[in-house]
Backbone as a printed PyTorch tensor [residue, N CA C, xyz], in Angstrom:
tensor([[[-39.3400,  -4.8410, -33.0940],
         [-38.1830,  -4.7700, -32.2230],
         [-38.2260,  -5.8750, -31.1740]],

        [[-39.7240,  -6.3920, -30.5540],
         [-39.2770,  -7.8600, -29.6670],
         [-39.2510,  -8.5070, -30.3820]],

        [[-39.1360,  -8.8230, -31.5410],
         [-39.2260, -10.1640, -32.1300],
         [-37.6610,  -9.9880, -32.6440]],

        [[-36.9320,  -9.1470, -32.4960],
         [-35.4740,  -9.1240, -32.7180],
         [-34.8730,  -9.7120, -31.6100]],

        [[-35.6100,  -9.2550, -29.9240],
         [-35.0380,  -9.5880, -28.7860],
         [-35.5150, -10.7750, -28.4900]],

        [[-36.2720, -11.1500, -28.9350],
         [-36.7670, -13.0580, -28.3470],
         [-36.0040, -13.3380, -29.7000]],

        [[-35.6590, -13.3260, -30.2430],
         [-35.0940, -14.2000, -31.3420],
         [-34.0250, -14.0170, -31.0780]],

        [[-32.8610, -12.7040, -30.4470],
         [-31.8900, -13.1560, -30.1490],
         [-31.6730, -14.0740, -28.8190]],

        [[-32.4530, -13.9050, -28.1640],
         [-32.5040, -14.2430, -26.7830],
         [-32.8520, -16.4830, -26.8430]],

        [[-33.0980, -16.2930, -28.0010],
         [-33.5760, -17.9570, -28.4990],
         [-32.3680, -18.1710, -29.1180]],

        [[-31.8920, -17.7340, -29.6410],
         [-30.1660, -18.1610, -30.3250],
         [-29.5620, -18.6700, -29.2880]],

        [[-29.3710, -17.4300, -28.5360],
         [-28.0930, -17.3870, -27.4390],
         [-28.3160, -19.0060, -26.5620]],

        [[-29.7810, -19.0540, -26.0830],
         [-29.9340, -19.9140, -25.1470],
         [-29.7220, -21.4710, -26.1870]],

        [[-30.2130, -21.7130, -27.5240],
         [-29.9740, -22.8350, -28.2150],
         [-28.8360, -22.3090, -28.5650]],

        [[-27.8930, -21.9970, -28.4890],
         [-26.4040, -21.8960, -28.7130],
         [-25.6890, -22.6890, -27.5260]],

        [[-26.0300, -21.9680, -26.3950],
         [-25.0710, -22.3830, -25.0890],
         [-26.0220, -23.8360, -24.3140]],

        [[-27.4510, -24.3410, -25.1940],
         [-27.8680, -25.5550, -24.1350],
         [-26.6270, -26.9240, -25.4660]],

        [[-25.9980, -26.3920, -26.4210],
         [-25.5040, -27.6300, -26.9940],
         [-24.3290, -27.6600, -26.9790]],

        [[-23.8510, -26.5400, -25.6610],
         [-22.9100, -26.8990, -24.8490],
         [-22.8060, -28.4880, -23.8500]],

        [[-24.0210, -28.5790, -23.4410],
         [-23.8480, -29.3960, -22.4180],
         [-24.4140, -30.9590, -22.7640]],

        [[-24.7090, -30.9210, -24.2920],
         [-25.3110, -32.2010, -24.8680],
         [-24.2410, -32.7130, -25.3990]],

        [[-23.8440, -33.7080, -25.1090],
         [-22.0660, -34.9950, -25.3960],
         [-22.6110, -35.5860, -26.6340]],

        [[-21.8970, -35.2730, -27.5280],
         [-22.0090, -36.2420, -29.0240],
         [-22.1500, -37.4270, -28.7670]],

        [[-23.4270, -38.3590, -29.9930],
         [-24.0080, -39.0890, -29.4730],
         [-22.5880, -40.6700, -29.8570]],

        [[-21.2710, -40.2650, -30.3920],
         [-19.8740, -41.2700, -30.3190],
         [-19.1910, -40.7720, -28.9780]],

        [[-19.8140, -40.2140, -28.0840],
         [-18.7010, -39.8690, -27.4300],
         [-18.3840, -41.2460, -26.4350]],

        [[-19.6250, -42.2380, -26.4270],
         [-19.1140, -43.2210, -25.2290],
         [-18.6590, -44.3390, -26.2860]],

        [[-18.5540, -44.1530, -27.1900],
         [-18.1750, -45.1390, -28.3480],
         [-17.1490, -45.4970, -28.1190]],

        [[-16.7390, -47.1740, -28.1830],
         [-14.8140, -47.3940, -28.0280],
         [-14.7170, -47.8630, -29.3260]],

        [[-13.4090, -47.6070, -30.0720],
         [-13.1050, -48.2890, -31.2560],
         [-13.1700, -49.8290, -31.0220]],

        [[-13.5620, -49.9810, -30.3320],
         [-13.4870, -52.0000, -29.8510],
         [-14.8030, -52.1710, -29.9360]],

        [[-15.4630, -53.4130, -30.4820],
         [-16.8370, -53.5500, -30.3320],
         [-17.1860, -54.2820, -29.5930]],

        [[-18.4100, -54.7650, -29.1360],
         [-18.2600, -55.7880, -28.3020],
         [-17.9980, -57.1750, -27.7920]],

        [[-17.4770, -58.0370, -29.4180],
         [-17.1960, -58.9710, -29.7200],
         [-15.4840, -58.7650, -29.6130]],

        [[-15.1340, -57.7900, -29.8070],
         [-13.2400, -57.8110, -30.1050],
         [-12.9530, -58.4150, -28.4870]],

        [[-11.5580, -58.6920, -29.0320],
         [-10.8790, -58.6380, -27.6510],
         [ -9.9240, -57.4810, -27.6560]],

        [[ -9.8380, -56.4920, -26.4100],
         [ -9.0460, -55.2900, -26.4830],
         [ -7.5210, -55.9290, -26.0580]],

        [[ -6.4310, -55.3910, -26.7820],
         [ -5.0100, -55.7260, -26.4790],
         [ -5.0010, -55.5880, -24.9280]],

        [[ -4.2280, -56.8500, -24.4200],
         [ -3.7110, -56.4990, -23.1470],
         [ -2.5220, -56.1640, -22.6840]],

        [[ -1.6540, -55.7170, -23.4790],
         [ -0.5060, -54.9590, -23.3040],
         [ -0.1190, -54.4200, -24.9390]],

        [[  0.6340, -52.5730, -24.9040],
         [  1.0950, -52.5070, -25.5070],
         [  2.8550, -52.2600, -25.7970]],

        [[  3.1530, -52.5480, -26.8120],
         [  4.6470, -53.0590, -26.9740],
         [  5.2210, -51.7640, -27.6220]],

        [[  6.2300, -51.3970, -27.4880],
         [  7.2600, -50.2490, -27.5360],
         [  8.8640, -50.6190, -28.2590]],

        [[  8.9230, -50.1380, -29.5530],
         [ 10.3800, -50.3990, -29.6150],
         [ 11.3890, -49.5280, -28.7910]],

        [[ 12.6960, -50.1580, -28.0270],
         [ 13.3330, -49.4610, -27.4220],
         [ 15.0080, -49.6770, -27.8260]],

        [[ 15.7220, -49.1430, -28.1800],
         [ 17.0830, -48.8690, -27.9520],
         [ 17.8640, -49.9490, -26.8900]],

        [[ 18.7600, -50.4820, -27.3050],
         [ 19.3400, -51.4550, -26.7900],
         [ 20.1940, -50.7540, -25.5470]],

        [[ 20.5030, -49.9610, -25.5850],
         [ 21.5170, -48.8150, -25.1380],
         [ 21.4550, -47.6280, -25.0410]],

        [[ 20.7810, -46.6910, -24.5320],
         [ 20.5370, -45.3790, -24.8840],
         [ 21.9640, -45.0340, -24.8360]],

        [[ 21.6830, -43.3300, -25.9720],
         [ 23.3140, -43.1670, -26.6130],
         [ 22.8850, -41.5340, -26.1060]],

        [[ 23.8500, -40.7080, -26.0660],
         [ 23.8940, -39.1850, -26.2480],
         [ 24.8720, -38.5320, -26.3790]],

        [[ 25.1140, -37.5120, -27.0520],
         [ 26.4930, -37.1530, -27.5310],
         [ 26.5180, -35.9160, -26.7730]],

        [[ 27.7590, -35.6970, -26.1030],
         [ 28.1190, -35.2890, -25.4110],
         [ 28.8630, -33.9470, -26.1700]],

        [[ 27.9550, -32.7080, -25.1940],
         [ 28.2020, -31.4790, -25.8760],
         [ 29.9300, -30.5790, -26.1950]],

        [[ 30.3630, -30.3830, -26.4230],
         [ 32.0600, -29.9150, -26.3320],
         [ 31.7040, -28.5570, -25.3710]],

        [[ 30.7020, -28.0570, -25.6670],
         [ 30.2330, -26.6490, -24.9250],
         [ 29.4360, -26.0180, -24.8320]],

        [[ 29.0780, -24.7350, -24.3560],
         [ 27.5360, -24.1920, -24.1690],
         [ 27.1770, -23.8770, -26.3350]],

        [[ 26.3560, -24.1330, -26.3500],
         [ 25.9570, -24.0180, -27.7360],
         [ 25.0020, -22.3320, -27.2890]],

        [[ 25.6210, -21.6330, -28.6950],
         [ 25.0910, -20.5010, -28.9020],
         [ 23.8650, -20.3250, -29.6960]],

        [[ 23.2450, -19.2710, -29.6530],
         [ 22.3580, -19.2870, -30.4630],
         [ 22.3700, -18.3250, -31.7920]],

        [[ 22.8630, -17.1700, -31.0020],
         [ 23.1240, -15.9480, -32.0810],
         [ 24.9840, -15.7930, -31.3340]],

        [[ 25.2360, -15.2440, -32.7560],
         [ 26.5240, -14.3640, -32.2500],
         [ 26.2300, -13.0290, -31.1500]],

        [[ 27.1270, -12.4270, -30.4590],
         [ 26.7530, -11.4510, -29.4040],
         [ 26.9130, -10.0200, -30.2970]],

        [[ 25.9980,  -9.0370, -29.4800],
         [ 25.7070,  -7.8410, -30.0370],
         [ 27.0790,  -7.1970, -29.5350]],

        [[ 27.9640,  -6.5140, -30.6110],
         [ 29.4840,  -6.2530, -30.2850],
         [ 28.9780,  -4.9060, -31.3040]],

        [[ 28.0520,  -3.5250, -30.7850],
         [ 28.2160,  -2.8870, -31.6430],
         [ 29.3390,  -1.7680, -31.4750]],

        [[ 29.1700,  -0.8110, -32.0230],
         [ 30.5070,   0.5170, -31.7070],
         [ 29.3440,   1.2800, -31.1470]],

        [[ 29.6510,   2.0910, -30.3240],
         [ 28.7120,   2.9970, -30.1210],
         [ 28.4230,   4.3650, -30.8950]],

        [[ 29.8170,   4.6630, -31.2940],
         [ 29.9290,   5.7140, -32.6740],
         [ 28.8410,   5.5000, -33.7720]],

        [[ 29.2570,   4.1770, -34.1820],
         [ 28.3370,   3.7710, -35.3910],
         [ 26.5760,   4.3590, -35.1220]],

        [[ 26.3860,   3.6450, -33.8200],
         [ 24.9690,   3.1790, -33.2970],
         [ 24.3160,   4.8070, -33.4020]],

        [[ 25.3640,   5.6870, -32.9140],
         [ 24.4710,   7.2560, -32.4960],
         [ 24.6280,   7.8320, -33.6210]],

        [[ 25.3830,   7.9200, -34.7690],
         [ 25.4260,   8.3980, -35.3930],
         [ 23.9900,   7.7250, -36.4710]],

        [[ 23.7410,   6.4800, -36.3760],
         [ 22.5360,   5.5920, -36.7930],
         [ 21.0400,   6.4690, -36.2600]],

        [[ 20.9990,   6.5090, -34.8630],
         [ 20.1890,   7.3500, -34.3820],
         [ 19.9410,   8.7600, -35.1170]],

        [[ 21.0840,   9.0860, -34.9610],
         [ 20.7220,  11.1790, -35.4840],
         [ 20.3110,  11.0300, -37.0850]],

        [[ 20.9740,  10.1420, -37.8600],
         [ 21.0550,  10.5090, -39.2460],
         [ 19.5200,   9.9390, -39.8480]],

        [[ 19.6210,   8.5280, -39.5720],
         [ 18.0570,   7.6890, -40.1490],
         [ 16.9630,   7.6270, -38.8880]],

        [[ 17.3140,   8.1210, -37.5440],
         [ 15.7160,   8.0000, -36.5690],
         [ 15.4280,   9.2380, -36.5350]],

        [[ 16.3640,   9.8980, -36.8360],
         [ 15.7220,  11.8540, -36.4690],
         [ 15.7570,  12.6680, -34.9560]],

        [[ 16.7860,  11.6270, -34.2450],
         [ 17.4160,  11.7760, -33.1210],
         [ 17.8180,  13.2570, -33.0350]],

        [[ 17.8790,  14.0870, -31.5360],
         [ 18.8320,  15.1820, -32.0770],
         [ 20.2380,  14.8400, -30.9490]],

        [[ 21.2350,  15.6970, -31.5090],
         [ 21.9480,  15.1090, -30.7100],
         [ 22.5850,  15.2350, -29.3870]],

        [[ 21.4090,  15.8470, -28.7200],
         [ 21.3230,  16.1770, -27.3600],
         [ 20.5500,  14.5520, -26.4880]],

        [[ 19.6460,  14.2570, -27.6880],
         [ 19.1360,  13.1110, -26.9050],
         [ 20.2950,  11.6580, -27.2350]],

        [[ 20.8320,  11.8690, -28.4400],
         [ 21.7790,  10.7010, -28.0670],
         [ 22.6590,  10.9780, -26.8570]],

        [[ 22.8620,  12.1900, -26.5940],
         [ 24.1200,  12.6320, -25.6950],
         [ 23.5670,  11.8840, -24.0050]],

        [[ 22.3490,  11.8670, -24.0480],
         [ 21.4370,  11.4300, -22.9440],
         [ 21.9360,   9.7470, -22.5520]],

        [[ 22.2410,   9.3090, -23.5070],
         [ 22.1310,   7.7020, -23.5880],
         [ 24.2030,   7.2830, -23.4200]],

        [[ 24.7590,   8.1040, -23.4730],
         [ 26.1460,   7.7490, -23.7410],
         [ 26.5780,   8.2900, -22.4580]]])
């Protein structure tokens, strides 16, 4: 049974010390030391920015237009509503 608890206790700690060790590319630049690194980079841009101009608020869904007849009678028949508790809601 200690050799379960030092062995977990040796995981945990070589688990969380290679937290704090930086991969050995991490100071690596794709440039070596002979390149020359670009000194500016270039962007294609639009001669004119354009945007089309909305006619109106854009919807997303159509609106919830139900009957309420429909809806309670939906309740009592397929949720098992009784119809004292729809009577609650109307």
């Amino acid at each position: 049974m200690n050799f379960a608890k030092y062995a977990l206790a040796a995981a945990l700690c070589a688990a969380s010390s290679t937290a704090f060790i930086t991969p050995k590319n991490a100071r690596v630049s794709r440039y070596n030391a002979g390149q020359q690194v670009p000194s500016r980079v270039m962007a294609a841009t639009l001669d004119t920015p354009t945007t089309e101009a909305d006619a109106g608020p854009s919807v997303m869904r159509p609106p919830i237009d139900f009957v309420w007849s429909d809806v309670a009678s939906q309740l009592v028949e397929k949720f098992g509503y009784s119809q004292a508790e729809v009577d609650m809601y109307d």
